[in-house]
C-alpha positions, 0 to 999 in steps of 0.5 A: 609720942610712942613707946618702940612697942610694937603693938600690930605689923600691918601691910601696904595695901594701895599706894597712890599719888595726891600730891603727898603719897596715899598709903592705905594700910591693912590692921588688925587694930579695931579701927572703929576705935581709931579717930581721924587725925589719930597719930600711929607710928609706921615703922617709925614713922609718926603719922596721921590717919586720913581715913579709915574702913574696917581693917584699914587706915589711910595716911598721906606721906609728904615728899619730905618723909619720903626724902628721909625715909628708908624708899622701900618701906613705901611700897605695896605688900610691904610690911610696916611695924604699927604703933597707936600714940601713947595714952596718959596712963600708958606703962611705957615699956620701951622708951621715950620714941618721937617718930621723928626719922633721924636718918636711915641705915643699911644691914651689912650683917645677921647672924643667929646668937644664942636663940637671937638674932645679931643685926649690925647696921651700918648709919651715916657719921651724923647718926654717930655721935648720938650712940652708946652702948647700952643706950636706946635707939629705934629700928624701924619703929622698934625699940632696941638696945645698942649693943655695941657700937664701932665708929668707922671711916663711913660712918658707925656700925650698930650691933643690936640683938633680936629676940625670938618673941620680937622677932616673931612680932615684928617685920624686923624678924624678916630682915635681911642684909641690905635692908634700909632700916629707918633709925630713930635716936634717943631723945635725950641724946640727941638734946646732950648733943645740942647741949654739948655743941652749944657749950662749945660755941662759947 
């Protein structure tokens, strides 16, 4: 479980094939603390340290989060978006994020707003029933407010706002158009939705 918090940006450092994809990852997590097994979300990604050394850790990637991740985000020098796991006690300062990828969406526009910067994601038409304006979604891994939401032929436009500081700490802030951007729906959401579809079946 995370937060959408973005505590570190780490980079590819080695990509190698072992059946699943080998990812080591460069941190400036003090990875001593860090046990095998640990979960971290990368860029959204919930996944499992393998190994480690000091100022990296290393994760498998299977061939399933590969299909239905943003494929960019899995090459060498690449920056990734880093979360450690949720402790109990923890202040939950974003929201309630599962590092389960719903889907992948391409920035079709960017523009500076004020002293931010104004993102709108084009997502498929299974992300669309899930947002609202002023609901929740994670970018990346980062945790975000949907700001306007344009439900389109091809799918749903989602328009978000970076902030100077979460530009600044965060690969987010290097976004361009045309990125592929992993999308994380809100988990409530995503359980009215079930909710809602079942209701109709009966």
């Amino acid at each position: 479980m995370f937060t959408g918090i973005i505590t570190d940006v780490g980079t590819i450092e080695a990509v190698e094939q072992r059946g699943d994809t080998r990812i080591r990852i460069g941190t400036a997590y003090d990875t001593a603390t860090v046990d095998l097994g640990a979960s971290i979300s990368c860029s959204g990604v919930c996944l499992t340290v393998v190994e480690k050394g000091a100022g990296w850790f290393a994760v498998d990637v299977s061939g399933e989060t590969l299909s239905r991740t943003a494929g960019v985000q899995w090459t060498e020098g690449r920056r990734l978006n880093l979360e450690r796991a949720l402790k109990l006690g923890d202040e939950l300062g974003g929201h309630i994020v599962t590092g389960h990828v719903d889907g992948t969406g391409t920035i079709i526009d960017l523009h500076d707003e004020g002293g931010s910067k104004r993102i709108t994601i084009l997502a498929g038409p299974d992300i669309a029933p899930y947002m609202a304006e002023k609901g929740s979604v994670t970018l990346d891994g980062v945790s975000l407010t949907v700001n306007s939401v344009e439900d389109r032929a091809d799918g749903v436009a989602i328009g978000v706002n970076i902030i100077p500081h979460t530009a600044a700490v965060t690969a987010i802030g290097s976004a361009a158009v045309g990125d592929t951007v992993n999308i994380e729906i809100d988990v409530l959401a995503r359980y009215l939705q079930r909710m809602e579809a079942y209701r109709a079946k009966r």
